[in-house]
Biopython code that builds the backbone (N, CA, C, O; Angstrom):
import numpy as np
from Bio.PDB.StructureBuilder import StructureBuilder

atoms = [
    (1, "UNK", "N", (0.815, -1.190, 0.000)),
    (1, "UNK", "CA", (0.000, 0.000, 0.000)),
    (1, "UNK", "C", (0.864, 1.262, 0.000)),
    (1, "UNK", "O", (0.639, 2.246, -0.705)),
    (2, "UNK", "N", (1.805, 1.141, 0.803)),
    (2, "UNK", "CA", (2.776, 2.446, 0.831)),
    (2, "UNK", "C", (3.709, 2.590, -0.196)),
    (2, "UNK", "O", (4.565, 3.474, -0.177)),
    (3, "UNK", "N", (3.562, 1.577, -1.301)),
    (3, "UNK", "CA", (4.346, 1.883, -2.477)),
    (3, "UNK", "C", (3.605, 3.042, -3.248)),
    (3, "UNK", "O", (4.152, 4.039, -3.719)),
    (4, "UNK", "N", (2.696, 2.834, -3.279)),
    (4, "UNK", "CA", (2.103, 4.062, -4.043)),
    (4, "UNK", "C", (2.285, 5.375, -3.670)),
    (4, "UNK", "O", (2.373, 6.361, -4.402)),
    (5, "UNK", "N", (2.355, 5.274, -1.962)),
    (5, "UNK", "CA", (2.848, 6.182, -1.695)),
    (5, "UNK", "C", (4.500, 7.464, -2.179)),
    (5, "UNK", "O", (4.807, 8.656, -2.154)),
    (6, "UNK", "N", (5.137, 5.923, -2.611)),
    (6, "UNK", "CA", (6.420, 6.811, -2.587)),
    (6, "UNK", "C", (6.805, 6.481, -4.112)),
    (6, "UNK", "O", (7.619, 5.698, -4.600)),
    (7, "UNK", "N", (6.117, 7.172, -4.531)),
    (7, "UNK", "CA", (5.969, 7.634, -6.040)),
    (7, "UNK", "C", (5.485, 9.203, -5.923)),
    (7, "UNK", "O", (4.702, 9.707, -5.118)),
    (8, "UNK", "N", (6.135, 9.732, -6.877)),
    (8, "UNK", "CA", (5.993, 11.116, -7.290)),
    (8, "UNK", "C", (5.245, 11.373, -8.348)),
    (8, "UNK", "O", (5.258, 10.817, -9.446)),
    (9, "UNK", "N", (4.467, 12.415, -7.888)),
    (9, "UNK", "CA", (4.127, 13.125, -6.999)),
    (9, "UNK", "C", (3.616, 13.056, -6.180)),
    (9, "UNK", "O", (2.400, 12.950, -6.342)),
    (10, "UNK", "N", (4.241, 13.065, -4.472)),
    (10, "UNK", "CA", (3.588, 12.813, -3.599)),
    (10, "UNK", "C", (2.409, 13.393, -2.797)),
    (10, "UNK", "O", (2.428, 14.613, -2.965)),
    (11, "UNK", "N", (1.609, 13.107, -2.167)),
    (11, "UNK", "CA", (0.114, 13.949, -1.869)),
    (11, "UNK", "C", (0.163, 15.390, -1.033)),
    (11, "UNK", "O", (0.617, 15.834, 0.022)),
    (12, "UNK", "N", (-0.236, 15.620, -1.641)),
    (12, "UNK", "CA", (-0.408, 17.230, -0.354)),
    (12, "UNK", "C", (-1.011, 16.662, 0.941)),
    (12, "UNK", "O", (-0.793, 17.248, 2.001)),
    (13, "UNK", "N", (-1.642, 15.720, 0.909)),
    (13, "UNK", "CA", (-2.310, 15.275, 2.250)),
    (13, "UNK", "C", (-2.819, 14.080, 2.322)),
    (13, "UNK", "O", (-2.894, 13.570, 1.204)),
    (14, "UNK", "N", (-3.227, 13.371, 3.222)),
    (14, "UNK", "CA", (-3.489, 11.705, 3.423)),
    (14, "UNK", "C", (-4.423, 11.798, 4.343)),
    (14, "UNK", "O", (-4.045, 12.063, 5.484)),
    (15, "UNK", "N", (-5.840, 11.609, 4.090)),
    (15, "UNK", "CA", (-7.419, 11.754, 4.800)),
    (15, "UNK", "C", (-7.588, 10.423, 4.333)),
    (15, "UNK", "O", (-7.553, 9.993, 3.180)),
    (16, "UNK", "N", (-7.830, 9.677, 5.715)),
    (16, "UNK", "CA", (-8.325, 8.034, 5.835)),
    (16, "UNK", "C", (-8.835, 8.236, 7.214)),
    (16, "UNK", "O", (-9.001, 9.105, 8.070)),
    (17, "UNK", "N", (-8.994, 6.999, 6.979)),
    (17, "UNK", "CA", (-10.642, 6.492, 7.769)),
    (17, "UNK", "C", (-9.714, 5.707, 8.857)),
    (17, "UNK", "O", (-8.873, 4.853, 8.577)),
    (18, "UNK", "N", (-10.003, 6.115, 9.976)),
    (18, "UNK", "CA", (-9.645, 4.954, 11.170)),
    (18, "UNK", "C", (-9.564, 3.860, 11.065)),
    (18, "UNK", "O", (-8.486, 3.332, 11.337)),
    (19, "UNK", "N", (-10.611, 3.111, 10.650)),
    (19, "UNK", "CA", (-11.090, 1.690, 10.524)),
    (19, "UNK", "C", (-11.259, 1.237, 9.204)),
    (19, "UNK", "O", (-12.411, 1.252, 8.770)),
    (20, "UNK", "N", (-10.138, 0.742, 8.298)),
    (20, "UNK", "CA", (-10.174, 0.127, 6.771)),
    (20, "UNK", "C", (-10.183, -1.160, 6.661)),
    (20, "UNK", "O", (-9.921, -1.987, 7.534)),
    (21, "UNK", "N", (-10.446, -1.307, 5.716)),
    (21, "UNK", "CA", (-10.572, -3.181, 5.543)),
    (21, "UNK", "C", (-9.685, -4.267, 6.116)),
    (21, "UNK", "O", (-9.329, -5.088, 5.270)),
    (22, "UNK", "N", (-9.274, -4.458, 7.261)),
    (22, "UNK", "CA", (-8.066, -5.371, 7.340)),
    (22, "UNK", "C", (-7.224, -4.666, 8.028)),
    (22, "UNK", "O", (-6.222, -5.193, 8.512)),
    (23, "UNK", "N", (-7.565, -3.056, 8.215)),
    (23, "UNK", "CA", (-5.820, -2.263, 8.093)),
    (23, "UNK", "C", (-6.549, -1.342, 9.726)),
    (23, "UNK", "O", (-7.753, -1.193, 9.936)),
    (24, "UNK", "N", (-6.025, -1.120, 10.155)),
    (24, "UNK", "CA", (-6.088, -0.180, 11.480)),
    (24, "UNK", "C", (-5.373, 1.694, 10.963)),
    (24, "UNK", "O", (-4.163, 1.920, 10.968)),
    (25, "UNK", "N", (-6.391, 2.738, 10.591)),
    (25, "UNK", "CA", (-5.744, 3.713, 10.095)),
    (25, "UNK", "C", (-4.258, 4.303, 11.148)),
    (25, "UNK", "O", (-3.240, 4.904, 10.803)),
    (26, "UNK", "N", (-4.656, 3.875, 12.330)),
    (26, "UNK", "CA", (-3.200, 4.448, 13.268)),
    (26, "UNK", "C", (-2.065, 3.922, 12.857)),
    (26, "UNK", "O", (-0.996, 4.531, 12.824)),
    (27, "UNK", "N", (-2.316, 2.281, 12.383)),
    (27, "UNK", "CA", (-0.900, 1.582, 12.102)),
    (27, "UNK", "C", (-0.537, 1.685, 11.091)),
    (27, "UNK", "O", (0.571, 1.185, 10.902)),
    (28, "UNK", "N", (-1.314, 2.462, 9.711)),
    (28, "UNK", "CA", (-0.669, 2.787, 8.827)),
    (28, "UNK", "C", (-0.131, 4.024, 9.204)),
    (28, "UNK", "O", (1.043, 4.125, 8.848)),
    (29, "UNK", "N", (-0.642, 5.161, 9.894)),
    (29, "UNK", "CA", (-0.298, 6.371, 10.141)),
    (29, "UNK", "C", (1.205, 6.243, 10.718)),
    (29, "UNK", "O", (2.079, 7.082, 10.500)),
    (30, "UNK", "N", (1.421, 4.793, 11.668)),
    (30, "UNK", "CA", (3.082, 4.981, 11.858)),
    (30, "UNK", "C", (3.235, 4.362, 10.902)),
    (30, "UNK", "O", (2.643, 5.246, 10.282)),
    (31, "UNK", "N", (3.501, 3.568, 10.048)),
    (31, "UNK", "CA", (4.134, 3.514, 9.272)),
    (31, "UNK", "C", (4.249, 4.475, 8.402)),
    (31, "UNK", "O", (5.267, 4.184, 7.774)),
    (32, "UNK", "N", (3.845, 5.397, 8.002)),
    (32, "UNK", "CA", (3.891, 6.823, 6.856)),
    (32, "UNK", "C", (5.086, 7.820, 8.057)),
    (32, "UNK", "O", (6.075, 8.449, 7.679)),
    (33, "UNK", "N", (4.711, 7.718, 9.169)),
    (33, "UNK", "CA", (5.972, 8.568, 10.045)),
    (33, "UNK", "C", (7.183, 7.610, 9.919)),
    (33, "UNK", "O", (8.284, 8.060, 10.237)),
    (34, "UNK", "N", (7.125, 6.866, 9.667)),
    (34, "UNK", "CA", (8.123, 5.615, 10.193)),
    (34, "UNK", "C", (9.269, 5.984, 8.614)),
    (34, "UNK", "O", (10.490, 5.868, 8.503)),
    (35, "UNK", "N", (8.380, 6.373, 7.759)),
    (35, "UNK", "CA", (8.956, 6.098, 6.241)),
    (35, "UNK", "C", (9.770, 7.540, 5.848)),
    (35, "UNK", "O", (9.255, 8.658, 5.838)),
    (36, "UNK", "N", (10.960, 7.259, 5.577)),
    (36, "UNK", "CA", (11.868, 8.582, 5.685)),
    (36, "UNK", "C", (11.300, 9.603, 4.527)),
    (36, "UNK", "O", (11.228, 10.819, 4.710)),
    (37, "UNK", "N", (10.864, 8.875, 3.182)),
    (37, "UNK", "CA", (10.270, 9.550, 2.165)),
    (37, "UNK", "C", (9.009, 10.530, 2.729)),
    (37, "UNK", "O", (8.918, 11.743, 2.540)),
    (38, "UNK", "N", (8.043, 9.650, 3.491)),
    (38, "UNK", "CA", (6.875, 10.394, 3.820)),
    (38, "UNK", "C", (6.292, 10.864, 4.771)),
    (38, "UNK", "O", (5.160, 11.343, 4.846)),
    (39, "UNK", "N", (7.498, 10.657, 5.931)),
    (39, "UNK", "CA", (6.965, 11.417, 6.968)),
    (39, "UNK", "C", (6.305, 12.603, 7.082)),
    (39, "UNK", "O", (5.444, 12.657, 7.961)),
    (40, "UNK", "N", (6.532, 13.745, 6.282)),
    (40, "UNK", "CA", (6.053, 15.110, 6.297)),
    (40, "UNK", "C", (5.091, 15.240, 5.529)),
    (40, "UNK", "O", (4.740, 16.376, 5.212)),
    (41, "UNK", "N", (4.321, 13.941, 4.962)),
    (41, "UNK", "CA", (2.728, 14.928, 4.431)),
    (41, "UNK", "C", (1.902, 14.278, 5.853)),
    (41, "UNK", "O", (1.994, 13.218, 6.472)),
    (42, "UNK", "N", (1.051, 15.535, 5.996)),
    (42, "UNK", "CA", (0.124, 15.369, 6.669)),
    (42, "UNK", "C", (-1.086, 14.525, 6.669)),
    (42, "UNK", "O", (-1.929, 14.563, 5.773)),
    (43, "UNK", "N", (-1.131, 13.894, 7.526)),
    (43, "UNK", "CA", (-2.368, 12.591, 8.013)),
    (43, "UNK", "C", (-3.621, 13.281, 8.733)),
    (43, "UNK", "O", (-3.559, 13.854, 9.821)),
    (44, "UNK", "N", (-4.583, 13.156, 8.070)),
    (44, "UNK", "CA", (-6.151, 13.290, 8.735)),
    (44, "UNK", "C", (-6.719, 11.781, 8.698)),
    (44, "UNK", "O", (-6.816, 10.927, 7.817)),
    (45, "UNK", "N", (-7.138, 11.872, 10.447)),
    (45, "UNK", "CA", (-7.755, 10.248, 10.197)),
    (45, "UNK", "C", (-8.885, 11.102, 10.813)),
    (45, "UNK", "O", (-8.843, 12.072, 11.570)),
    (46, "UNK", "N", (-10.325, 10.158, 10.012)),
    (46, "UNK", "CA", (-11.688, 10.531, 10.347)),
    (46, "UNK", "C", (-12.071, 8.990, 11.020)),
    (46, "UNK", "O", (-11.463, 7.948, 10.771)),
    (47, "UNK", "N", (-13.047, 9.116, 11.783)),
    (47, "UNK", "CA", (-13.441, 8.178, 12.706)),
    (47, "UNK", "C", (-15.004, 8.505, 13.358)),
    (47, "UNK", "O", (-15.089, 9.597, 13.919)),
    (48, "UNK", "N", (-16.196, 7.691, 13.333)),
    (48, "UNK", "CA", (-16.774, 7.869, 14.076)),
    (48, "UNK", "C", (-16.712, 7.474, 15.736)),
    (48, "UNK", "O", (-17.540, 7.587, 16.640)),
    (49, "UNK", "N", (-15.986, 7.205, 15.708)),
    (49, "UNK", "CA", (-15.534, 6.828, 17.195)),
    (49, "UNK", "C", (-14.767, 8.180, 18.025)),
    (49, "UNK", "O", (-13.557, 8.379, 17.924)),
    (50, "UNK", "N", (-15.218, 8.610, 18.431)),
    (50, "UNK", "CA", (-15.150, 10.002, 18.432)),
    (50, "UNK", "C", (-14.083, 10.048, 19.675)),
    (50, "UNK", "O", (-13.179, 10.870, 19.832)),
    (51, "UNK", "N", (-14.551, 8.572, 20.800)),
    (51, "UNK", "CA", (-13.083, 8.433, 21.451)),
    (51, "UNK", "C", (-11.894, 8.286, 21.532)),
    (51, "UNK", "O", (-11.226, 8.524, 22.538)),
    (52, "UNK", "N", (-11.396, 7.783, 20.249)),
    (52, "UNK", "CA", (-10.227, 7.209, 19.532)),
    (52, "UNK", "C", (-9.621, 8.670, 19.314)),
    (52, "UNK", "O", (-8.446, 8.557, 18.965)),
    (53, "UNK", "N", (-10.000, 9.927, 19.396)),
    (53, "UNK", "CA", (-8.910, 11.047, 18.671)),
    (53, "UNK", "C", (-7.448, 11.017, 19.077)),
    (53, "UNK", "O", (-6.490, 10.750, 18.352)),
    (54, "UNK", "N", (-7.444, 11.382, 20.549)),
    (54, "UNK", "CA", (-6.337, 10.960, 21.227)),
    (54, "UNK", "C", (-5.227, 9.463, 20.834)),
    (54, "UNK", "O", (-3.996, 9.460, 20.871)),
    (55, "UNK", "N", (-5.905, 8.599, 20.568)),
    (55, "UNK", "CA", (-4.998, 7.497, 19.866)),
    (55, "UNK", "C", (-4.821, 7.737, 18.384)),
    (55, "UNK", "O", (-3.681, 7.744, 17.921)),
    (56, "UNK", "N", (-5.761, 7.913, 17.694)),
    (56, "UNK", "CA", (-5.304, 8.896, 16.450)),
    (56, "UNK", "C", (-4.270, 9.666, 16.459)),
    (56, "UNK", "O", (-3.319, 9.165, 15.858)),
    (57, "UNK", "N", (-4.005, 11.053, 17.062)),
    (57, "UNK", "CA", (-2.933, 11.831, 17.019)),
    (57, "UNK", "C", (-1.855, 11.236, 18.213)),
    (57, "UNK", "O", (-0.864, 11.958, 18.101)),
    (58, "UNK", "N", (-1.708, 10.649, 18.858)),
    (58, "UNK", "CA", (-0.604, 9.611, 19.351)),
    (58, "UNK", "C", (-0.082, 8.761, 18.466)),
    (58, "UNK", "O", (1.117, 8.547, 18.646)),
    (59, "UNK", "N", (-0.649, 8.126, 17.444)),
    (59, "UNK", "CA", (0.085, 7.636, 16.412)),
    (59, "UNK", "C", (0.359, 8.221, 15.070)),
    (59, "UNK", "O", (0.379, 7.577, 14.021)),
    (60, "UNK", "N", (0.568, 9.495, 15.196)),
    (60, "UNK", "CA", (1.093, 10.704, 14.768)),
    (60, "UNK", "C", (0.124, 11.657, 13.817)),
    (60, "UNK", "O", (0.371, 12.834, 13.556)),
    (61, "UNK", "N", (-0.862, 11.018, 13.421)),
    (61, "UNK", "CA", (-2.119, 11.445, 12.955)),
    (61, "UNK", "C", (-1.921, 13.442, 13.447)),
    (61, "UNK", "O", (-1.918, 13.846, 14.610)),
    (62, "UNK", "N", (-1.785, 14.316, 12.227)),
    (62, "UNK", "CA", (-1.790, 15.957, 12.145)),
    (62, "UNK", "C", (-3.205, 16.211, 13.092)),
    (62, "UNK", "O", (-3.236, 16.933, 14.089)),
    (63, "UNK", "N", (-4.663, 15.243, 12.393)),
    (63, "UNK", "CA", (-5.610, 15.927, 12.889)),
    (63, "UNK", "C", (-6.652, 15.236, 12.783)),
    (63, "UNK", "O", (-6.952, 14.963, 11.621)),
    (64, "UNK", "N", (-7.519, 14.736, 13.810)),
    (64, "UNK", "CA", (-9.196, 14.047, 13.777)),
    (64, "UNK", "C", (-10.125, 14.288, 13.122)),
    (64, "UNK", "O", (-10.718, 15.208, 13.685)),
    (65, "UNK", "N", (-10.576, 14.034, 12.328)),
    (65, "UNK", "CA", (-12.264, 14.642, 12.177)),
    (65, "UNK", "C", (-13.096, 13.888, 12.881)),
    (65, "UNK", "O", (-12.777, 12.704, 12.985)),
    (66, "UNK", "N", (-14.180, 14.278, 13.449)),
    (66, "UNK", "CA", (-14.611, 13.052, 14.015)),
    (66, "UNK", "C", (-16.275, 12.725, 12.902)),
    (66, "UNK", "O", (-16.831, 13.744, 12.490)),
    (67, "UNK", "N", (-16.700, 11.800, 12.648)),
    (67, "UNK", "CA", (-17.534, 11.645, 12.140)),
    (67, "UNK", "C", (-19.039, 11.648, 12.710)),
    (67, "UNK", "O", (-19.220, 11.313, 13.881)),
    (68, "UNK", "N", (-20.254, 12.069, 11.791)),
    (68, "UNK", "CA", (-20.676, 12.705, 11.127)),
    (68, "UNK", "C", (-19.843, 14.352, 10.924)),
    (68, "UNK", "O", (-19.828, 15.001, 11.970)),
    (69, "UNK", "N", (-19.389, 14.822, 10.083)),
    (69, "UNK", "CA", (-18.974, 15.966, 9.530)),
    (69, "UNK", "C", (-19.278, 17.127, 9.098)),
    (69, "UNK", "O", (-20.388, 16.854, 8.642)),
    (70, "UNK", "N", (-19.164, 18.024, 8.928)),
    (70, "UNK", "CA", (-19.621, 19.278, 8.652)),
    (70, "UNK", "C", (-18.713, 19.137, 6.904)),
    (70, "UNK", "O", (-17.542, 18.765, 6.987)),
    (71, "UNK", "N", (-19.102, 19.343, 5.870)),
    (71, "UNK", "CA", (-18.102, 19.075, 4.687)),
    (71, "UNK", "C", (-17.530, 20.496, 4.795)),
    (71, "UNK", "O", (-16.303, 20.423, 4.736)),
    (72, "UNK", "N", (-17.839, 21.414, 4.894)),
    (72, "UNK", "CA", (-17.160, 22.619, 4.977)),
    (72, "UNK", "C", (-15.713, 22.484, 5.591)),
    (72, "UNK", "O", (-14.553, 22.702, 5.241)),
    (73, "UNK", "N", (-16.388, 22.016, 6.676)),
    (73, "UNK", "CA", (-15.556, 22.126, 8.166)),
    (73, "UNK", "C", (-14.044, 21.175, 7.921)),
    (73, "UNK", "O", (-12.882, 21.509, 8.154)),
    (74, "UNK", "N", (-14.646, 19.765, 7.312)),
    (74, "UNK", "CA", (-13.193, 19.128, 6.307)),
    (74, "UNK", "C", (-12.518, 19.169, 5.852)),
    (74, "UNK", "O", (-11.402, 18.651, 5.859)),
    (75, "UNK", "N", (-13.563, 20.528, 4.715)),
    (75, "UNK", "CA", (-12.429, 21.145, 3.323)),
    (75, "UNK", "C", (-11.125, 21.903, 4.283)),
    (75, "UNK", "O", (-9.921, 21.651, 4.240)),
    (76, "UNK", "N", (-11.857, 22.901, 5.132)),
    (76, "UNK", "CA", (-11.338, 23.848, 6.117)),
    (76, "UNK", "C", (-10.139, 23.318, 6.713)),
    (76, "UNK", "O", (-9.273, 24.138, 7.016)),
    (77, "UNK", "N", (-9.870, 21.747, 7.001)),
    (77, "UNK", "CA", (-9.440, 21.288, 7.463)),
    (77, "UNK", "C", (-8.242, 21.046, 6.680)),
    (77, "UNK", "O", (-7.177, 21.642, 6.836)),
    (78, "UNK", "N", (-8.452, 20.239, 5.923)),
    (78, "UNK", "CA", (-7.736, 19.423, 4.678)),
    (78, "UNK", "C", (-6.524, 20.899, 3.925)),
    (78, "UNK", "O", (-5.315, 20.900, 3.695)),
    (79, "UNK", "N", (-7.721, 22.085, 3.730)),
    (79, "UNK", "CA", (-6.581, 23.615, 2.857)),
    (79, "UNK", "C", (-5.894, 23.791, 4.092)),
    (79, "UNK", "O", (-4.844, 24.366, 3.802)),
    (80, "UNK", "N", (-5.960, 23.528, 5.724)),
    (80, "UNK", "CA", (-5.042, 23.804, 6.397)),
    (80, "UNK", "C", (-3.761, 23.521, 6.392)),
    (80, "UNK", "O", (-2.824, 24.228, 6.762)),
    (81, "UNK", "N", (-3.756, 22.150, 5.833)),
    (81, "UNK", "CA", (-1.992, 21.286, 6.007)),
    (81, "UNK", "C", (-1.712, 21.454, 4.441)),
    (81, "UNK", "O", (-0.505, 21.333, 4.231)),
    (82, "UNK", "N", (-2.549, 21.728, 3.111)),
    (82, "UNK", "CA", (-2.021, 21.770, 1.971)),
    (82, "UNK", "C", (-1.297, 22.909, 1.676)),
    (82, "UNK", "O", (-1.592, 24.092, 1.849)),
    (83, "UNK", "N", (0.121, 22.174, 1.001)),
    (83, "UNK", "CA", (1.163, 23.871, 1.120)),
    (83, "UNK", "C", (0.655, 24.335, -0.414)),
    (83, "UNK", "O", (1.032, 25.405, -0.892)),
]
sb = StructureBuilder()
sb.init_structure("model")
sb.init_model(0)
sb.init_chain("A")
sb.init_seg("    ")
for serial, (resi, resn, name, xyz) in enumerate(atoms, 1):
    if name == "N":
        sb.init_residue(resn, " ", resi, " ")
    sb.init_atom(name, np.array(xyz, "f"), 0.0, 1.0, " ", f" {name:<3s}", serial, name[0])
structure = sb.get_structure()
């Protein structure tokens, strides 16, 4: 999965879902810090689990959304970390 990652051009930003098929979004989130290429784009993990934020940004996650969303409030979110 993280091969795609480290191909150019790399993302202005990385918005995933806490909970993916098989995959735990925190444990990919260290692995993207873990990866010397991609540590520095920014990670938004969304979650309806609205308790999980704190373990979200402990596993280096920039920023929570918590789910149900405001789409505004996302975009708002998302143009924050895009350089």
């Amino acid at each position: 999965m993280l091969d795609a990652l480290n191909t150019q051009p790399k993302p202005d930003v990385i918005l995933m879902d806490m909970w993916l098929s098989g995959e735990d979004g925190r444990d990919i989130c260290r692995t993207i810090r873990a990866d010397e290429n991609l540590k520095d784009i920014p990670v938004l993990i969304m979650s309806a689990s609205r308790g999980l934020e704190q373990s979200a940004l402990d596993a280096g996650a920039n920023d929570f959304i918590a789910k149900p969303f405001d789409m505004g409030d996302m975009i708002s979110r998302v143009r924050t970390y895009i350089k």
